[in-house]
Structures are given as C-alpha cells and as structure tokens.
TORPA-44215 format. One record per residue: residue in three letters; x, y, z of N, C-alpha, C in turn. Coordinates in steps of 0.02 Angstrom, whole numbers, plus 50000, padded with zeros to 5 digits. Layout:
% residues N
ALAXYZXYZXYZ;...
END
This chain:
% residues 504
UNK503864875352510503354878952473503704883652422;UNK503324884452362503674889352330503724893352316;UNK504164900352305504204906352319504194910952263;UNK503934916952232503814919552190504404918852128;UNK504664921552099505104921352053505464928452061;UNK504964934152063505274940252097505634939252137;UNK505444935552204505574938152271506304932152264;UNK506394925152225506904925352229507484926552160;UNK507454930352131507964936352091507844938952149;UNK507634943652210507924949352235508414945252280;UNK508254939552318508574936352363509274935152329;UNK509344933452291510014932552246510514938452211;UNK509914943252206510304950652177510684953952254;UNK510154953052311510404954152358511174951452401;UNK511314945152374511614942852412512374942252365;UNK512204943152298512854942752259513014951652245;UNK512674953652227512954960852217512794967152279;UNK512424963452334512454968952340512924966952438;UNK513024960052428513404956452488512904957752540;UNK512464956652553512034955552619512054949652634;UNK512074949652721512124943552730511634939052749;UNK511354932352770510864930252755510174932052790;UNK510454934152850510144936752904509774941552884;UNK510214947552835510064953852849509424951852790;UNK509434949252740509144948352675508434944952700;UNK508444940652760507974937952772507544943152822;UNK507774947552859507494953452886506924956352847;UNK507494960152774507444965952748506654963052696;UNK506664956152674506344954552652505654950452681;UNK505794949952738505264946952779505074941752775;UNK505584934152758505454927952750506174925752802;UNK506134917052811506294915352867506974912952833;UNK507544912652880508274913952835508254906752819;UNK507874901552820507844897452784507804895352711;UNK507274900652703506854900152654507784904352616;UNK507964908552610508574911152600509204907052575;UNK509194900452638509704897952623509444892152561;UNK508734891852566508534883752497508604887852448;UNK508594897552423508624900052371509384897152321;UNK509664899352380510454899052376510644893152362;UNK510464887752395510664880752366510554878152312;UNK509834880252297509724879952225510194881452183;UNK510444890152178510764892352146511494889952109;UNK511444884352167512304881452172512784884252241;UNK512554887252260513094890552342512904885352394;UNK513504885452423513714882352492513104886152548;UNK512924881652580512614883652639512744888752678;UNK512754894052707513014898552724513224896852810;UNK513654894252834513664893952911513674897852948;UNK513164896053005513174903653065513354899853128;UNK513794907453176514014904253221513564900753267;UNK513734894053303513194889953347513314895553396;UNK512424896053425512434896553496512434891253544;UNK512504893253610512604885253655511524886853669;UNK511504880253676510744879053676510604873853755;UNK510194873353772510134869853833509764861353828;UNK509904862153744509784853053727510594850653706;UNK511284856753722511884854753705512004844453746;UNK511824847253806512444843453826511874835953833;UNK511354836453800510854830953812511044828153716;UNK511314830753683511114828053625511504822453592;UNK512174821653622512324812553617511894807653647;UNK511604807553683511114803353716510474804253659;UNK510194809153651509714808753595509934806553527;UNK510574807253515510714806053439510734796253436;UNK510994795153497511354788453516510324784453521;UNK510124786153553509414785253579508954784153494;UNK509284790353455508654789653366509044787553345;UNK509524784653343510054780453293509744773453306;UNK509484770553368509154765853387508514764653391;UNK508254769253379507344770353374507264777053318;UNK507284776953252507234783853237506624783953239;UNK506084782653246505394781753256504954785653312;UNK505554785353369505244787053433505034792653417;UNK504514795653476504104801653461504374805253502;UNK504054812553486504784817953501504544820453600;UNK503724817353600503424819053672503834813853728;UNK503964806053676504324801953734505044803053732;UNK505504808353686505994808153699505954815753744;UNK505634818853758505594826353787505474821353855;UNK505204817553859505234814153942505674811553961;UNK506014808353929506764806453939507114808853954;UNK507264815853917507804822653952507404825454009;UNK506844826554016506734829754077506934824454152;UNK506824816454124506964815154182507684816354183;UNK508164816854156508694817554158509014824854165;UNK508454829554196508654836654217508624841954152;UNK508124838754092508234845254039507734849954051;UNK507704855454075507324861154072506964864354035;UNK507044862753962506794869453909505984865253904;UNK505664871053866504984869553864504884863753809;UNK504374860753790504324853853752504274857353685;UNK503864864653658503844865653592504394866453562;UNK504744871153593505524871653569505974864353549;UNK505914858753604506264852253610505914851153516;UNK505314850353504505044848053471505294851353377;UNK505364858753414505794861053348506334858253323;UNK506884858553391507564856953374507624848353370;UNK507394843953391507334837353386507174836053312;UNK506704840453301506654837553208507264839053162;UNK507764843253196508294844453141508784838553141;UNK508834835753226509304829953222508974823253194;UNK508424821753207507974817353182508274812453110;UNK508604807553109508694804153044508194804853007;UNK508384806652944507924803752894508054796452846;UNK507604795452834507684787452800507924787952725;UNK508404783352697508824784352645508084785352587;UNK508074787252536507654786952484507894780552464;UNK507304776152434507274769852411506984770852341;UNK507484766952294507254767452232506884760052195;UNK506594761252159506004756452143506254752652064;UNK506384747952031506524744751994505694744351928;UNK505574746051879504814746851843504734738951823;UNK504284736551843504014729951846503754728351782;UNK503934724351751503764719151690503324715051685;UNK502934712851663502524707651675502324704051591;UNK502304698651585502234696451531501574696951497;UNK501134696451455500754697351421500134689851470;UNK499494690251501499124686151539499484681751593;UNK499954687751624500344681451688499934684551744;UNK499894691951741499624695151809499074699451803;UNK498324700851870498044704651859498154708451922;UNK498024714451963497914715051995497194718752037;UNK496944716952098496064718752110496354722752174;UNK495864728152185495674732252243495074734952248;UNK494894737952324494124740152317494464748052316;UNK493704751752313494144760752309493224761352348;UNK493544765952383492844769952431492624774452395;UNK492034776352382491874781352350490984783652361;UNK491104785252462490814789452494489914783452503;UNK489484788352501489004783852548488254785352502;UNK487844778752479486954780852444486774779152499;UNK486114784252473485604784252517484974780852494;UNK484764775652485484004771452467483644767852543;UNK483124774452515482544773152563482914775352636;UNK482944770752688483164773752766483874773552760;UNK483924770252718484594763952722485174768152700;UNK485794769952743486214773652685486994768652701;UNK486984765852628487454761752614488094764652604;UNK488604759352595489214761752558489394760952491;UNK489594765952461489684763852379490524761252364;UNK490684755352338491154752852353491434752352269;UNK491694753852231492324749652165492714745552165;UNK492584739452133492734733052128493244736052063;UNK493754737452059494444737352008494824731151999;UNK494974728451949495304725051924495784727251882;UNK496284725751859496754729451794497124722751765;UNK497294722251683497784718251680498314720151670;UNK499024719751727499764722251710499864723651658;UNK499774721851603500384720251544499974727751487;UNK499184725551493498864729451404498584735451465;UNK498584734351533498274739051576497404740151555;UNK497114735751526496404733651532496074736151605;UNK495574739151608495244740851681494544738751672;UNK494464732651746493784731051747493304735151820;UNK492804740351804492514743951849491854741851864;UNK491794741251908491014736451955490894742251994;UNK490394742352020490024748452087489874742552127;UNK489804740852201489374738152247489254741952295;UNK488734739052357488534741152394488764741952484;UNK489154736052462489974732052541490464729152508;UNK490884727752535491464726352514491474718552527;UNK490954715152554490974707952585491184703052533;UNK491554697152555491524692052504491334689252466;UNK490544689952448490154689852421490154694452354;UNK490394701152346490074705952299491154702952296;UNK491354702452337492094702752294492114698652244;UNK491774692152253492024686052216491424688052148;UNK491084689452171490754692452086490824696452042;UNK491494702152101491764707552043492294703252007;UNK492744698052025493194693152015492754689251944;UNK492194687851944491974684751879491424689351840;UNK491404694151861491144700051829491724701551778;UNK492394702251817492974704251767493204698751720;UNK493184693551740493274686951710493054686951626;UNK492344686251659491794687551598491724692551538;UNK491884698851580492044704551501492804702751494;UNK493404700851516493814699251474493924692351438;UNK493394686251453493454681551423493894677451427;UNK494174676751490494784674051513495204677151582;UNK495714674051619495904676851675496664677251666;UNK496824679651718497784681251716497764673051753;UNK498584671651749498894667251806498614669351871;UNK499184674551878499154676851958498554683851954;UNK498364683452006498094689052032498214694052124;UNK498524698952090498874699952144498504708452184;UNK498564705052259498034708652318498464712652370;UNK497914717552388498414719552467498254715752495;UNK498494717652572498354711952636497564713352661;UNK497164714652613496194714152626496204709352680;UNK495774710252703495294705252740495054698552707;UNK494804701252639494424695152601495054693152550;UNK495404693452555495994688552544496634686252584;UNK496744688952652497294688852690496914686952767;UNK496894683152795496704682152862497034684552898;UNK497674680852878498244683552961498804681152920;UNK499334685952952499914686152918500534685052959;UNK501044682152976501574682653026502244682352992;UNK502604686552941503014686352906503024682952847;UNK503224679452841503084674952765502674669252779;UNK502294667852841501614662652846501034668652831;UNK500604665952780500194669152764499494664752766;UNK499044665952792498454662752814497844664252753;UNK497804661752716497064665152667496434662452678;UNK496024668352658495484667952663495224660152632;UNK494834656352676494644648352630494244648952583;UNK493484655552587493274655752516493694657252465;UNK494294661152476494514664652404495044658352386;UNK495164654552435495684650352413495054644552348;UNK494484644252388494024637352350494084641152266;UNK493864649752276493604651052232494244650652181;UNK494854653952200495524652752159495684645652130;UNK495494642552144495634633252133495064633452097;UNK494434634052097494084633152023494244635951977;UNK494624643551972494644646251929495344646551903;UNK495654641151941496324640251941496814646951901;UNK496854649251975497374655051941497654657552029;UNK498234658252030498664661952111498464665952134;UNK498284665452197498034672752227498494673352255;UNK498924679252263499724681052279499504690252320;UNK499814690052374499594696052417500234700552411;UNK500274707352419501014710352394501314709952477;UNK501914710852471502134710952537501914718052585;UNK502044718252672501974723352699502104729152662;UNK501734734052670501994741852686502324743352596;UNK502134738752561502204737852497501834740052440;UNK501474746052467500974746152397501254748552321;UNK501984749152328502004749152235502114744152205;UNK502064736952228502014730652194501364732652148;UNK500834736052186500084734552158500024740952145;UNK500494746352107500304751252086500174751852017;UNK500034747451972499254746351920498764747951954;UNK498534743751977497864745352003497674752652062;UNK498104755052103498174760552141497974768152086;UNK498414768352033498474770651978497914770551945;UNK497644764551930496904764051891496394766251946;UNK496254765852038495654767252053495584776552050;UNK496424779652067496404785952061496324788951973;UNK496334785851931496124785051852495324786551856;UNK494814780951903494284782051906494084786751942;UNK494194788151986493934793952010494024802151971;UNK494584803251947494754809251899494234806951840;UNK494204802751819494004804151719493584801551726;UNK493304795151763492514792751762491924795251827;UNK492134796251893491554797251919491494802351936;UNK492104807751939491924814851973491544819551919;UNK490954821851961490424827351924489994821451901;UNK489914816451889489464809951854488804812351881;UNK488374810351845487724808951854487374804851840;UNK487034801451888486544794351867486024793151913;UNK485594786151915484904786651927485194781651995;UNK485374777551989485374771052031486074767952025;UNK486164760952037486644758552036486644755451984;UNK486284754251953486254750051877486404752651844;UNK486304760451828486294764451795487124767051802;UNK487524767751847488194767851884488394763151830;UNK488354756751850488804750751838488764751051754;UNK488174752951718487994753951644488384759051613;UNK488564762751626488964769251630489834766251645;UNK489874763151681490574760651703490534755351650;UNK490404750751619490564746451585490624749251515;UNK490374755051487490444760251429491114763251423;UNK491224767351522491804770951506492344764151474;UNK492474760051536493014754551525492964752251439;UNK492454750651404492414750151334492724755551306;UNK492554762951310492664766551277493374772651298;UNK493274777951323493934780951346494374776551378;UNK494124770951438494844770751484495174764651430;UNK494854763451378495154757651316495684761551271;UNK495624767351265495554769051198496214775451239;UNK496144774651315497104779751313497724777451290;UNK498434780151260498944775751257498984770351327;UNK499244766351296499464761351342500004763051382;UNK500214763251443500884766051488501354762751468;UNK501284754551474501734748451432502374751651365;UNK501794753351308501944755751250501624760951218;UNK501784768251231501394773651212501244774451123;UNK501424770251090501234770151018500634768851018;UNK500524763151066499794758951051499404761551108;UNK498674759151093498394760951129498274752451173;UNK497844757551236497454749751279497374743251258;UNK496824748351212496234742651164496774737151126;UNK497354739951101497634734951060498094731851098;UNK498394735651151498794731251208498564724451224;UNK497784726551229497294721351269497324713351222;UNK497074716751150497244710851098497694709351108;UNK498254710551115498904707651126498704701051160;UNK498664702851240498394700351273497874695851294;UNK497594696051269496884691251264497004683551253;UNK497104682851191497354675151189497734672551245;UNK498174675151281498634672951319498304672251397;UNK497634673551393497114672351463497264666851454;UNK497044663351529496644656951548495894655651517;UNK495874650351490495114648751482494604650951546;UNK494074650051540493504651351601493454642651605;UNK493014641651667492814636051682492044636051647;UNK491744628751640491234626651612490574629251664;UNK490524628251719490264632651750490694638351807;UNK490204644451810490314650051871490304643851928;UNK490634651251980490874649752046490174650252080;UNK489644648452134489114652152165489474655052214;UNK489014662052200489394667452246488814671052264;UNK488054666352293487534669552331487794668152407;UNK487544673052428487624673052527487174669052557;UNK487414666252613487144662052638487274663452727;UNK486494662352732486454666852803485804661652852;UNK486224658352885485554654952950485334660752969;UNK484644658652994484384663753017483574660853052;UNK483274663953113483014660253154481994664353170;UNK481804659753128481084664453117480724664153183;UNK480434668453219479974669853259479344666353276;UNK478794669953312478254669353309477944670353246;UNK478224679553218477774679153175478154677553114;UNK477814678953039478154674552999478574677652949;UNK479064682752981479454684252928480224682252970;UNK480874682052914481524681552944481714689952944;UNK482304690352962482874697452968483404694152922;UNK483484697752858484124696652841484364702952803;UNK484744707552806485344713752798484614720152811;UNK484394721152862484154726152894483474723752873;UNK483044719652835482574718552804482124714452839;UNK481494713352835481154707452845480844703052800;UNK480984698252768480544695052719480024688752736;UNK479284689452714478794683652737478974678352711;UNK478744672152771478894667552758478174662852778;UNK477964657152741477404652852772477154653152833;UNK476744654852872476594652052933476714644852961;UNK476854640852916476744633552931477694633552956;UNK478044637552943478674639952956478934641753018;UNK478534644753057478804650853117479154646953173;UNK479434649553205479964643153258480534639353248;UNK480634639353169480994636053166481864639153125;UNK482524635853122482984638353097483074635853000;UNK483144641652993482984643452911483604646752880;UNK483734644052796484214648352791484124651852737;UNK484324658152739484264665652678484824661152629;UNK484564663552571485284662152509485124669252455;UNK485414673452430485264679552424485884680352368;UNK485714682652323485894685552256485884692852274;UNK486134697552215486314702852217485584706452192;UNK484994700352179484174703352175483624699752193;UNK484004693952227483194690952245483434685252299;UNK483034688052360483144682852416482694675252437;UNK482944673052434482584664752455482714662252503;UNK482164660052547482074655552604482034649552612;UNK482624644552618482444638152623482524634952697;UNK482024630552705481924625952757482234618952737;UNK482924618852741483464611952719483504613752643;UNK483344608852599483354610552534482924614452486;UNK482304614752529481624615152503481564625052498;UNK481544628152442481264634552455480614635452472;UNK480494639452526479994639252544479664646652519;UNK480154653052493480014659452495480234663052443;UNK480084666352407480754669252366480544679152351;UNK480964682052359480524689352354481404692952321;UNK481064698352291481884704952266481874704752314;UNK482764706752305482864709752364483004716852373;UNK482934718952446482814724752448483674728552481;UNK483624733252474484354738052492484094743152564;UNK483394743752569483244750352616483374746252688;UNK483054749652704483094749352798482474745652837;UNK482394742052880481784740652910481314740652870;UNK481284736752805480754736852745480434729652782;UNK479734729952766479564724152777479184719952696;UNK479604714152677479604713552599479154705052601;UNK478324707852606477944700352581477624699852525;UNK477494693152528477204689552472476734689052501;UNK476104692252468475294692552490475024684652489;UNK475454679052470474884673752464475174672352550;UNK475744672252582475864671852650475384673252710;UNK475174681352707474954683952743474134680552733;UNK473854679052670473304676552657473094671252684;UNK473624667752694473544660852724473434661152803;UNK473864666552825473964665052896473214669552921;UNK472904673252889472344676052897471624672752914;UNK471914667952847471354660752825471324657752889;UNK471804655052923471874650152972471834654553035;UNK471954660753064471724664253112471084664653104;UNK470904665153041469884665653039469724660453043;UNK469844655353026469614646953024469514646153096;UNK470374648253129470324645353218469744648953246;UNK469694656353240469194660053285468564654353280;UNK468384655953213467674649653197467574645353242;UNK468054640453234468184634753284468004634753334;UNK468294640653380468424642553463467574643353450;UNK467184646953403466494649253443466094644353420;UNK466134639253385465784633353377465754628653426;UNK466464628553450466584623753514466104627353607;UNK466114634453576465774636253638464934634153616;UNK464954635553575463984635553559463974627553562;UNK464394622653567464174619553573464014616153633;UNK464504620053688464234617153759463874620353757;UNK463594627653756463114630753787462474627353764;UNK462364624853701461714623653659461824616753607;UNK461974611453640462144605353595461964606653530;UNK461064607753516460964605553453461014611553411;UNK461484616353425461834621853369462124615753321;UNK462574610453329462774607453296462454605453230;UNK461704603053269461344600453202461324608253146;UNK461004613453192460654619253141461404620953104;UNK461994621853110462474623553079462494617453035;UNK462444610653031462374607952974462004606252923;UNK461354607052950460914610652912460914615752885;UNK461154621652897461674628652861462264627952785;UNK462614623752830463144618652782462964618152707;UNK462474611952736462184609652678461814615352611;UNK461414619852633460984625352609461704631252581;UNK462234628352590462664634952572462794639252608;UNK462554641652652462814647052707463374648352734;UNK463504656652764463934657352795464204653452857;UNK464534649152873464414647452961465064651852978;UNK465414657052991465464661753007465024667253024;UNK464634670652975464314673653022463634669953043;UNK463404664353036463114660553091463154661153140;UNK464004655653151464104657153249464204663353281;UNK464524665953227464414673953263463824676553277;UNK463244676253252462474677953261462304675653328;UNK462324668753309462314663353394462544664953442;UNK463254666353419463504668953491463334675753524;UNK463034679453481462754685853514462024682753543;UNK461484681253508461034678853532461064674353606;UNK461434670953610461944666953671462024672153739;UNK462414678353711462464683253762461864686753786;UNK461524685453728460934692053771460354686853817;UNK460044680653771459624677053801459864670953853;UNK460454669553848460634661953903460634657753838;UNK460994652453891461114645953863460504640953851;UNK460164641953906459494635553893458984639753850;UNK458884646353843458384649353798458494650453744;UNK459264648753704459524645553650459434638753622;UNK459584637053672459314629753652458584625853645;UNK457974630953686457434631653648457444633853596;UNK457554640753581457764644453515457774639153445;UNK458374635353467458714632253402458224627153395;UNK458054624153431457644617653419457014620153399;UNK456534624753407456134626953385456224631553301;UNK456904631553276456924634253228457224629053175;UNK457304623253198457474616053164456794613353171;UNK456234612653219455784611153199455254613353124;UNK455474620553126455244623353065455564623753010;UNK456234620653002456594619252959456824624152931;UNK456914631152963457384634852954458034635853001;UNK458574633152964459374632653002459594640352992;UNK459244645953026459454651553024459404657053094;UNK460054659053085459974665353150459294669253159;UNK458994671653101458344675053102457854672053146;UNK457834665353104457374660553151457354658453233;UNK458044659753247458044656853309458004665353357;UNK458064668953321457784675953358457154678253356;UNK456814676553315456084676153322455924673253377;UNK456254664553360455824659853431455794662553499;UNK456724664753499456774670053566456314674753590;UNK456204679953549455864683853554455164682253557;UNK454884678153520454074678053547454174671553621;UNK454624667353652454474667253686454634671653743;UNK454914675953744455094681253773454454685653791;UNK454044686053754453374689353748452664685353785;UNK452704680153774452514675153833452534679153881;UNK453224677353901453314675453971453174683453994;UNK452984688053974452814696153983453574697354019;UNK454204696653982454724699754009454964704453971;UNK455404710054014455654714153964456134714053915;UNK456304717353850456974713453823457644714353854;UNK458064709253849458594705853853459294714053860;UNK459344715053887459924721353890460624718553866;UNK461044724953835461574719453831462024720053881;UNK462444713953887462884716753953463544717153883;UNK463804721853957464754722153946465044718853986;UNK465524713653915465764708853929466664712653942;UNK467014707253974467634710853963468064709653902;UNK468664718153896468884715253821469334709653826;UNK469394706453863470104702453863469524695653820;UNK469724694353758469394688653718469434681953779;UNK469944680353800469984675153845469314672253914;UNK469374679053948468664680553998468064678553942;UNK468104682153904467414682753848467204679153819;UNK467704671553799467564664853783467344661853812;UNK467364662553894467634658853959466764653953955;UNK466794646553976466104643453977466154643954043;UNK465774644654083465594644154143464914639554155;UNK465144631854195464554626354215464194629754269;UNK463604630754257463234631854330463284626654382;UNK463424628754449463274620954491462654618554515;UNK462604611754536462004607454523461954609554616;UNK461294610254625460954613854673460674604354710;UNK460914601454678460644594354722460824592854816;UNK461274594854813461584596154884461144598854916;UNK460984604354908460604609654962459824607254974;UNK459654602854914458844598454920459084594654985;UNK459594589354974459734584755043459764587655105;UNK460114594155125460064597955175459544598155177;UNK458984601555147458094599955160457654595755183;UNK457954590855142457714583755167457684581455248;UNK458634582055275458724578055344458844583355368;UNK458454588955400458684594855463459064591355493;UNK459574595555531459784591955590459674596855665;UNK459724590355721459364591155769460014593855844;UNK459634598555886460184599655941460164593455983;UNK460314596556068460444590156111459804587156135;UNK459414594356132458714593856153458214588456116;UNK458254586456047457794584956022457424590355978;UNK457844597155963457424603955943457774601055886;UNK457234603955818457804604255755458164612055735;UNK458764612755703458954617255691458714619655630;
END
C-alpha cells in the first residue's frame, strides 16, 4: 500500500542523517519496520539485516521447505498438521504468518503481444451484467461480445441466458453487421463450445461444431488457465461496462440492444485503434473487411426446440410459461420451436399454435379461438348428456325438439327447460305433457308447462315442490328404471299353503 510522501522523506531523513535504526524509526513513527525496509529499497539501500531469533518452526523448517518445493500449493492449515503431528507446538496463526515468508513464489511469466493478420481471427465471450426483472420472472442479463483481433471491431448483443440458442445468434448477429466472418474464432473453455477437455483431446460442443461447418470458419478454444490468448475480447467486455452500460438508461431490451448497436457504430468505432494509434477503429475495420469470409446463402436456424408433453388441459409448459394449444391436442407429445418472439406448437410437422413469446413467469399465453372451441364442445357435450336423458325419461321429447329444430329454436335452452320440468313433475307426466303440446303443434317448453299444470289442476293436487338434488352433476344425471311390480301380482295369484291345508 502506499505511503504518504511526507511520511516517507521523514523515514529516509531519519535514517540517513539522523542514523536511526530501523526499529527505532519504525517505533518513533508508528508503522511496521516493514513498511521501513520497502522505503529503503526503493531508495536503492540494502536490506537492513536483523539478528535471527531462534523460533519454534526452527528445527521443522527443512521439512517444510523440502515439503513446498514439492507442493508449493499446499495450504498452510494442511501443512500446520503436519508439524503438529510431528511435535510442533506453536499456535496455527503465527505458523500461518511465518509460512507465508518461506512460501515460494512463482517466477513472473512474461507474455509475447500477439499479431494477428487482418480477417484470420475473432474472438466471442459472454459478460454478466446482473439480473431484469419482467413481470414475476427475474432473468439474467447476459452480453454476447465479439471483437475482431486485428481493426478491434466490437460486436455487442444483450440476451436473456447464455444457452446455445441466444449464443449462436449472437455469432450471426455479429456476422451480419460485419458482413463477413474471421477464419478462426477463438473461445474460453464455455460450456457451449467445450464439452470436455482432457489435455489436448478436446470434445466440442456438436451444435457449435454443425454451426462452424456452415459457416465454415475454426472454432479454436484458448488453452487452460490461459485467459490472455483471449484478451481482445476480456479487454472489450471490461470496455463495455466502463463507457457503454454503467449509469445507462433504457426501457426494455430492445431498447438496450438499440443503444448497443449505436454505441458499437459510433464511440467504440471511432477510439484509436490499439493495433495502430494513428488510425482509428472505424478505419482499422476497413482495412479489414474485405479480408472476411463471405456469409452463406442462407442463416444457420437457431430456434429452440423443446418436446414437450400436453395434459388434460390444453396448454404446454415451455421456459416458465404456458401456451394454448387445440383441444383436439391434449394427451399427446408435442414439440415447442421458439424464436427470440414467437412460440409455435407443432404436432410432427404440422403447426398447430403459434403465440409471442413471453419472458414473465407462470404467464398463461392463449389464443381465444382455442379456448372458444373447447367451450363450444363442453356446451355441445352437456346438450347431448341432457337430450340423451330426456330421452329415456320421455321418448317423444325427441319428436318436440325436432320440431323446435326446424322453427329455429334454442335446443339448449329447450332441454334445459325439460329437464327442469322433468324434475319437478316425473317422467310419465312429461310425457303426457309433450304429447299434448305436439298435439297442438306447439314444440315449446311453455306449452308443455301449461299441459302440466292444468293437468295438475284436474287431478286437485298441490303444486309440484322442488326437490334438492345433489351437487355432484353425476348423481343428478343419474336415470333411475323403476322396477316392474309383476312379481309381487304372481305372489297374489298362488298363496302358498302350510302342512295343514291353512293358507299363509
């Protein structure tokens, strides 16, 4: 850390004119005789040596030196277990002080500045940059960077994941505003370009390999623990964050990405070039340009593709969402194909669905002619179910509902009429009802409640109460046959007799 400018002139006035020694200087001044001795080295002076005390890590420290000469890595808690089993006494914080002084350090490694010819190399990374919130849903905001080595061109995308999907479109997103591609394009060890790695066998991802072979250009990964192969691009995402997004303000992500395709046009074009500080980007880039790869005659498809297994009812699940799908659909396995705005449902080849897509949470996203349909056909069936009852209870409902038919009428609320009338008067006093209201050639509920009712008046009974039925619709449909009482006549007929000759 660094130390005032006062305080070291006094450290130095002290120690040349006025001979204090380092100890005393580090007392008098109240800093640690360390800090004393880095003044001094600076200055040009020899280290100042003080006499060793004997310490109680003395006689353990060929074994430790011999031990990090072979592991300098090891940690200072598993080498403090080591001496204790071996009888060292002192406490572990102390071990932990003095262990870091013997501790190798690793030689400094110097780096050679990398060349690259004018469209041989690009290099891509993602950069995190924290978390939106739309609707429930709070996503990740991800930067798709690209750079070209040579003119240092920067291509900036926003997404929402980092999945293979939004990669391979930042890949022809960049393509596209530069009008051409590098040779190579060179990656860390990502996920979506590196599977598995075991020294120089390198396993790649099979989409990025398909997508590299259309677009014929190398996808080349930097080696381990290597990130200044790919320090263009490292360089360019910490570029974006300083000069384009910190303090930013915007509406959405469109509005983001609209804004990012301006800066990259305008300031991050228009800095000297690192290459050649005469010129700028922009003209680096010309340089550059011609010396792309052509594009292919068509894009790569880079919509997602997701089986997915519809229910009872009729929507699928695909990225926290639900989208409707036909009723004539439900049960069966279906697959999502999904753009970066509009999701589609196909059943094999056939779309069956298509809706935006959505970013929030547990949204449920239909198409009103879906739900219309399946409404249609839940009202159609109910119909059905109470036609089929009116028709055991009262055969010739059949005729008066087609006689209805014909005249235009509701037969919805028909059988519904019927079937209340049904509940309150019986089955056979319906079926007078109806036939007496086809005799008069009106096919109407009115009519057949009249008939009810004046024969009801006849017969001097009181009216009809209603009962409570149960709610379970099932019970409430339920036909129930009366049984035929013919049996119990025959019991009438042949009494039978005891031993006596008595009848019972």
């Amino acid at each position: 850390m660094a130390i005032p400018l006062e305080l070291e002139a006094k450290i130095l006035r002290y120690f040349h004119v006025e001979k204090w020694k380092v100890g005393t200087i580090a007392r008098q001044l109240g800093v640690h005789h360390g800090t004393v001795d880095r003044v001094l080295s600076q200055a040009g002076l020899p280290k100042v040596e003080r006499p060793h005390r004997a310490s109680l890590i003395d006689p353990y420290l060929p074994f430790l030196l011999k031990t990090l000469k072979q592991y300098p890595s090891l940690t200072a808690s598993r080498l403090y277990a080591m001496v204790r089993e071996r009888g060292y006494s002192g406490g572990e914080d102390h071990f932990r002080h003095l262990i870091a002084h013997h501790r190798p350090r690793p030689q400094p490694q110097a780096y050679l500045r990398l060349k690259t010819l004018p469209g041989e190399q690009a290099q891509a990374d993602w950069g995190h940059f924290g978390k939106l919130t739309i609707g429930k849903a709070e996503r990740t905001l991800m930067a798709f960077v690209m750079v070209l080595s040579f003119s240092r061109w920067i291509f900036l995308r926003f997404f929402l994941d980092a999945q293979m999907a939004n990669f391979l479109r930042g890949h022809e997103a960049a393509f596209t505003a530069w009008g051409g591609l590098s040779r190579v394009v060179l990656y860390d060890n990502l996920k979506s370009a590196v599977l598995e790695r075991r020294g120089d066998a390198i396993r790649f991802h099979p989409t990025l390999l398909e997508f590299a072979a259309h677009y014929r250009f190398e996808p080349r990964p930097v080696a381990v623990a290597r990130g200044n192969e790919k320090g263009r691009v490292e360089r360019a995402i910490r570029y974006v964050r300083d000069s384009f997004f910190a303090a930013r303000q915007w509406r959405d992500l469109d509005d983001l990405n609209a804004q990012a395709a301006a800066w990259c046009q305008g300031q991050a074009a228009d800095r000297p070039c690192p290459e050649d500080r005469s010129i700028s980007v922009r003209e680096a880039f010309a340089q550059e340009q011609p010396k792309l790869l052509p594009l292919p005659q068509n894009p790569f498809p880079t919509d997602e593709h997701e089986v997915v297994s519809a229910a009872k009812t009729p929507y699928v699940r695909f990225d926290r969402n639900d989208y409707s799908i036909p009723h004539t659909h439900v049960q069966r396995t279906l697959t999502v194909v999904a753009s970066p705005t509009e999701v589609r449902v196909l059943d094999g080849a056939a779309v069956i669905a298509a809706h935006a897509r959505s970013y929030n949470k547990g949204e449920q996203v239909e198409d009103p002619a879906h739900i219309a349909a399946l409404t249609a056909q839940k009202h159609q069936a109910r119909q059905h179910r109470g036609i089929d009852r009116l028709a055991q209870a009262a055969p010739n409902s059949a005729a008066l509902l087609t006689r209805a038919a014909e005249r235009g009428e509701n037969l919805g609320s028909i059988t519904a009429a019927l079937l209340r009338l049904l509940e309150r008067y019986g089955a056979a006093e319906l079926q007078a009802g109806i036939a007496e209201a086809l005799a008069r050639e009106v096919p109407h509920p009115n009519a057949v409640r009249l008939a009810l009712e004046r024969r009801r008046e006849q017969r001097q009974q009181p009216p009809p109460l209603p009962i409570a039925l149960p709610a379970d619709k099932r019970v409430r449909d339920l036909v129930v046959s009366p049984h035929k009482l013919d049996d119990y006549d025959q019991l009438q007929a042949h009494p039978e007799e005891d031993e006596d000759g008595d009848e019972r």
